[in-house]
C-alpha positions in Angstrom: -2.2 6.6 26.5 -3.2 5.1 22.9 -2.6 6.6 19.6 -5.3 5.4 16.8 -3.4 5.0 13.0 -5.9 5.4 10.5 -5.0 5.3 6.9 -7.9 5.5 3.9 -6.8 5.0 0.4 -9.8 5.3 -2.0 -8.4 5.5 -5.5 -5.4 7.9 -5.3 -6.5 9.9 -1.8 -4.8 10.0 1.0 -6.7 11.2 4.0 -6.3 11.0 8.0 -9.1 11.2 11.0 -11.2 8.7 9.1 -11.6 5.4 11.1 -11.4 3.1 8.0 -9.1 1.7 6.0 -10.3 0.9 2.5 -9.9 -2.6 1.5 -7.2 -3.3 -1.9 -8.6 -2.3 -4.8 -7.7 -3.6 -8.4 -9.1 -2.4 -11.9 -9.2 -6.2 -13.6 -11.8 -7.2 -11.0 -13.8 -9.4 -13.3 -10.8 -11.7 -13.1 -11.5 -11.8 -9.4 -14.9 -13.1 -9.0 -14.1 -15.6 -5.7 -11.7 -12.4 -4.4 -14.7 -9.5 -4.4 -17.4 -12.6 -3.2 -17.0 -15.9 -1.4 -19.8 -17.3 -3.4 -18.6 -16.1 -6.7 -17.7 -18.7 -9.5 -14.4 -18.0 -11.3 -14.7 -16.7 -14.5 -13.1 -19.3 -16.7 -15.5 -21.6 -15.1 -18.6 -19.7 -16.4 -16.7 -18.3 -19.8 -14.3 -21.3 -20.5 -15.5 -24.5 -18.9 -12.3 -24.9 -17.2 -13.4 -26.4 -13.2 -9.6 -26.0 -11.7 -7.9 -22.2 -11.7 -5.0 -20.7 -10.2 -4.0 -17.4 -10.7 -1.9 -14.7 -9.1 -2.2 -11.1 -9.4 -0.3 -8.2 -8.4 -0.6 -4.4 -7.8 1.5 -1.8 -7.7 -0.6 2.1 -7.1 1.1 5.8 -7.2 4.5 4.8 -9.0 5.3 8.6 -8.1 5.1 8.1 -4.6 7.2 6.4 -1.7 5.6 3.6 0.5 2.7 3.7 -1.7 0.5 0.7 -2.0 1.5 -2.8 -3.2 -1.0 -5.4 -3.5 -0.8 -9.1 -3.9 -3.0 -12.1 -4.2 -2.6 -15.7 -5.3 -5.7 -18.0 -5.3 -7.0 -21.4 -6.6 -10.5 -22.4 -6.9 -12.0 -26.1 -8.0 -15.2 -26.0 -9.4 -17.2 -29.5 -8.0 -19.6 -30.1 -11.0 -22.0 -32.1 -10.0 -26.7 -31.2 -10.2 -26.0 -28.5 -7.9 -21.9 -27.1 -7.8 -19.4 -26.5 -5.2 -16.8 -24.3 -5.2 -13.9 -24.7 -2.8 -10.9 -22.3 -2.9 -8.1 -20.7 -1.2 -6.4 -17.1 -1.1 -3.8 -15.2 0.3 -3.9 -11.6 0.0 -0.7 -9.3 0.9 -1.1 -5.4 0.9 1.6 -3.1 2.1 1.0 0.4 2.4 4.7 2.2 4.0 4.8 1.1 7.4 1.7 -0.8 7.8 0.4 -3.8 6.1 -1.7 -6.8 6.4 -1.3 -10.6 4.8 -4.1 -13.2 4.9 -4.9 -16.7 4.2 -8.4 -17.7 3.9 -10.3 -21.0 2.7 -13.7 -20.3 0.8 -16.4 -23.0 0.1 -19.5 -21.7 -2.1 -22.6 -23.7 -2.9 -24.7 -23.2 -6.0 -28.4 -23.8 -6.4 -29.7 -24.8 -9.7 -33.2 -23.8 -9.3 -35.9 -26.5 -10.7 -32.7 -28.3 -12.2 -32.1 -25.4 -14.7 -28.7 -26.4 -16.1 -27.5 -23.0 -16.7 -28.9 -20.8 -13.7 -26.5 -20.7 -10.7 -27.9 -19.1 -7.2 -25.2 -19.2 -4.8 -24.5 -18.7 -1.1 -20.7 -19.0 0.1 -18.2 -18.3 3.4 -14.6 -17.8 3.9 -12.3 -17.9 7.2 -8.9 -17.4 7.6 -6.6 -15.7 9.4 -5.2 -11.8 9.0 -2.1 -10.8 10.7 -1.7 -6.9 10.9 1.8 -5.1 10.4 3.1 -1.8 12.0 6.9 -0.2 12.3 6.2 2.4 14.3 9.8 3.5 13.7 8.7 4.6 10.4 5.6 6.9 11.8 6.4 10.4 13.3 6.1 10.0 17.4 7.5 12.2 19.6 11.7 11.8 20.1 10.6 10.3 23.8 7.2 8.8 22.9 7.8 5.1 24.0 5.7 3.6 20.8 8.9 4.8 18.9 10.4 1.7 18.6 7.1 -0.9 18.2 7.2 -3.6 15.0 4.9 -5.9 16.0 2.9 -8.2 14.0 -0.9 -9.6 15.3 -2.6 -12.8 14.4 -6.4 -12.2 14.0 -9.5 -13.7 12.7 -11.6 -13.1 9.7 -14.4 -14.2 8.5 -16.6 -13.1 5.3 -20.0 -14.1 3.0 -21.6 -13.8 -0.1 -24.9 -14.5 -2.5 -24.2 -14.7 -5.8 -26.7 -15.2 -8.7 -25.2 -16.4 -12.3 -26.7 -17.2 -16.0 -24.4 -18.8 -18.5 -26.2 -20.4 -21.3 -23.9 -22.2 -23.9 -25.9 -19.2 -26.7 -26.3 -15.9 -26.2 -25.8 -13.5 -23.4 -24.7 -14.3 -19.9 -25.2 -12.9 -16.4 -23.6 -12.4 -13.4 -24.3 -10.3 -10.0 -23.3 -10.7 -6.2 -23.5 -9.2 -2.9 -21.0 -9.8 -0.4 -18.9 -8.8 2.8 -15.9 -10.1 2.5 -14.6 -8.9 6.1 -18.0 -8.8 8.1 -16.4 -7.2 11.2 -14.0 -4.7 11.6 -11.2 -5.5 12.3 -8.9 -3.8 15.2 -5.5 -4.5 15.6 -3.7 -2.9 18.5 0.2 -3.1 19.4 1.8 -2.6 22.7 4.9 -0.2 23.8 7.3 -0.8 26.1 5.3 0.8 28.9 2.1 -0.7 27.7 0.7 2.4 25.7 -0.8 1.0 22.5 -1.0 1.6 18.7 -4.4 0.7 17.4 -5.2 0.5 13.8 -8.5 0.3 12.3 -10.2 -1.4 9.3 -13.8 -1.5 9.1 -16.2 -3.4 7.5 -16.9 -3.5 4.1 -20.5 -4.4 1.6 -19.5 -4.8 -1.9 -22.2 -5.2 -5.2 -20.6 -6.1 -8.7 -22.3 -7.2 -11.8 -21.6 -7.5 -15.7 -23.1 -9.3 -18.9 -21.4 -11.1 -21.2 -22.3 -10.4 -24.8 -21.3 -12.6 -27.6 -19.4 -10.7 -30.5 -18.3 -12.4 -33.6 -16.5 -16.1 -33.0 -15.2 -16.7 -29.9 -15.7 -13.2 -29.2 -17.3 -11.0 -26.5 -18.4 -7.7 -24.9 -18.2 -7.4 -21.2 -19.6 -4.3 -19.3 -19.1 -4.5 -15.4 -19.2 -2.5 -12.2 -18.0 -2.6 -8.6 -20.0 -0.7 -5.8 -17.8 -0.8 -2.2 -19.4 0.5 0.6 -17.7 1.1 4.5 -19.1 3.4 7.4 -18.2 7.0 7.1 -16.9 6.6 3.9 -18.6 7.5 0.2 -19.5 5.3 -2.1 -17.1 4.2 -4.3 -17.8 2.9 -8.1 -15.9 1.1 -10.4 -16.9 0.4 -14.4 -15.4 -1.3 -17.0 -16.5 -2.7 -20.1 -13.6 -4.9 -22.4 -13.9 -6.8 -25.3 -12.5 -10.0 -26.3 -11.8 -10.6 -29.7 -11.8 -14.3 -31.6 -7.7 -13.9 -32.1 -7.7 -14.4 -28.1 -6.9 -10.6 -26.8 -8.9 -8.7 -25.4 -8.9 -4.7 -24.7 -11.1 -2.6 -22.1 -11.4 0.5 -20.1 -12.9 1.9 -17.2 -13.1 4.9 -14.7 -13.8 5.0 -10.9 -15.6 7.6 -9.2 -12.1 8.3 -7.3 -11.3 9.9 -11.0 -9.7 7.7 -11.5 -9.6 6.3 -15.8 -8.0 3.0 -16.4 -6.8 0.7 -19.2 -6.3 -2.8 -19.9 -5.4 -5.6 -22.1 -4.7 -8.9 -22.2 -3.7 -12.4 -24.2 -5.0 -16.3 -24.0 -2.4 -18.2 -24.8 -3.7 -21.4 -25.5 -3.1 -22.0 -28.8 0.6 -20.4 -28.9 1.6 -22.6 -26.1 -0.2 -25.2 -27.9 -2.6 -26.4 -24.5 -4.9 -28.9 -25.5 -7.5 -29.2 -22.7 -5.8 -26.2 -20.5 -6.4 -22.3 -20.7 -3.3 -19.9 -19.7 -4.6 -16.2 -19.6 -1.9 -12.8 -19.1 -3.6 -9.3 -18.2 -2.0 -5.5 -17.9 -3.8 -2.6 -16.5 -2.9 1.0 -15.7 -4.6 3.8 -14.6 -4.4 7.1 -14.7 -6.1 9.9 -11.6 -7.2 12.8 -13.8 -7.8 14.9 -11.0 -5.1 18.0 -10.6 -3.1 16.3 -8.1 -2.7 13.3 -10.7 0.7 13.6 -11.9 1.9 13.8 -8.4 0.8 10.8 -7.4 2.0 9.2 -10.9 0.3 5.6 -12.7 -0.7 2.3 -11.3 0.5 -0.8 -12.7 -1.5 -4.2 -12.5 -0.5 -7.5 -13.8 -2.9 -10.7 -13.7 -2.0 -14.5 -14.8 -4.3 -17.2 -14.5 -4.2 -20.8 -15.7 -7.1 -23.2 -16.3 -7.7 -26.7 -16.7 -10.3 -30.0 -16.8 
């Protein structure tokens, strides 16, 4: 006998006999270029100048509800200047949704193309690997009072591997671009556990193809306008689009709002904090979302809370 767990969370739905499991989601995505895309270039590379960034970042979906997701990710990226870039990196990802949950650790490398030595055109390929161990306490699901998976908390240890293009415009003046294509897990993964009289508990996360894009618009001094978007795609599952668009303003905050095709609307806001802490050749950077699902079912399910901190240096 096997039983097949299969949990989809796609912006405040829950829904069972789907053989997917959505990857995290987070509304300040344009702060996680190198998380959506192994080839990506952190931002405050392309914005700030800043070649060395570490950053954590930290979810927290359906306040109303128990068990519901949590999401964490702490990552570091060096940005090898040089005619034609390399970006090296490293991330671990935690997500926790009630009794299941997965935790990763993955290296990234990235290389950027500057075509015909153009100084400020980027065209990027990158790869990650790392290693995902899958969670379940079946003592938590509902099995049968004799069902011998009852008791199973188990934890398995499998490989992950995912790649990216990436193509990337930052003049010095004027507007910049960005734009990349990626599978961040390129195989699904399957994880299955073992009862005490060898039945199994299998749980399945498939593949997923994500697009994201923005322009960066100057405004004022030191200031700019930032529309984005976030297209994820995975087998038997519809598409699912994020936008934003924020603005920065020369005092160092910035404000912005979105709404995912989930119905889903979301705010955010955030600080630099350079010159209060007085950082000289450093960039510290603090970001709050929430979001709100307008559907009916909204206030059930409650807010999400997201908090982002990232520091920067040369």
């Amino acid at each position: 006998m096997s039983k097949n767990i299969t949990i989809f969370i796609l912006g405040g739905l829950f829904c069972t006999g789907l053989r997917a499991q959505q990857l995290p989601i987070f509304n300040q995505y344009t702060e996680l270029q190198t998380y959506l895309n192994p080839a990506g270039v952190p931002i405050d590379y392309l914005q700030y100048q800043q070649p060395l960034v570490a950053g954590i970042s930290f979810r927290r979906q359906w306040v109303n509800i128990k068990d519901a997701p949590t999401t964490g990710i702490a990552h570091f990226n060096w940005v090898r200047e040089d005619a034609n870039p390399s970006v090296f990196g490293g991330l671990i990802v935690n997500d926790q949704t009630g009794p299941t949950g997965t935790t990763g650790l993955y290296a990234r490398y990235s290389y950027q193309i500057r075509p015909s030595m153009r100084e400020n055109l980027l065209i990027g390929i990158g790869l990650s690997a790392g290693i995902v161990q899958h969670r379940a306490r079946a003592a938590e699901l509902q099995f049968d009072a004799n069902d011998l998976l009852a008791g199973v908390r188990q934890g398995k240890f499998l490989p992950d591997v995912g790649m990216g293009v990436n193509i990337v415009y930052y003049p010095e003046k004027g507007r910049k671009y960005y734009a990349g294509l990626s599978m961040p897990q390129m195989k699904g993964i399957r994880a299955k556990f073992k009862g005490v009289d060898g039945d199994e508990l299998a749980i399945e996360q498939a593949a997923h193809i994500y697009l994201n894009g923005g322009v960066i618009f100057p405004s004022g001094q030191q200031g700019f306008i930032e529309p984005s978007f976030w297209l994820k795609y995975a087998p038997n599952i519809p598409l699912h689009l994020n936008l934003n668009i924020r603005q920065k303003f020369a005092n160092n905050f910035w404000i912005g709002a979105g709404y995912s095709t989930s119905n889903a609307i979301h705010v955010e806001t955030g600080i630099i904090l350079t010159d209060l802490l007085r950082l000289e050749s450093s960039l510290m950077r603090i970001g709050y979302s929430f979001d709100y699902n307008i559907s009916s079912y909204g206030g059930t399910f409650g807010t999400s809370h997201e908090l982002t901190v990232s520091y920067a240096w040369n």
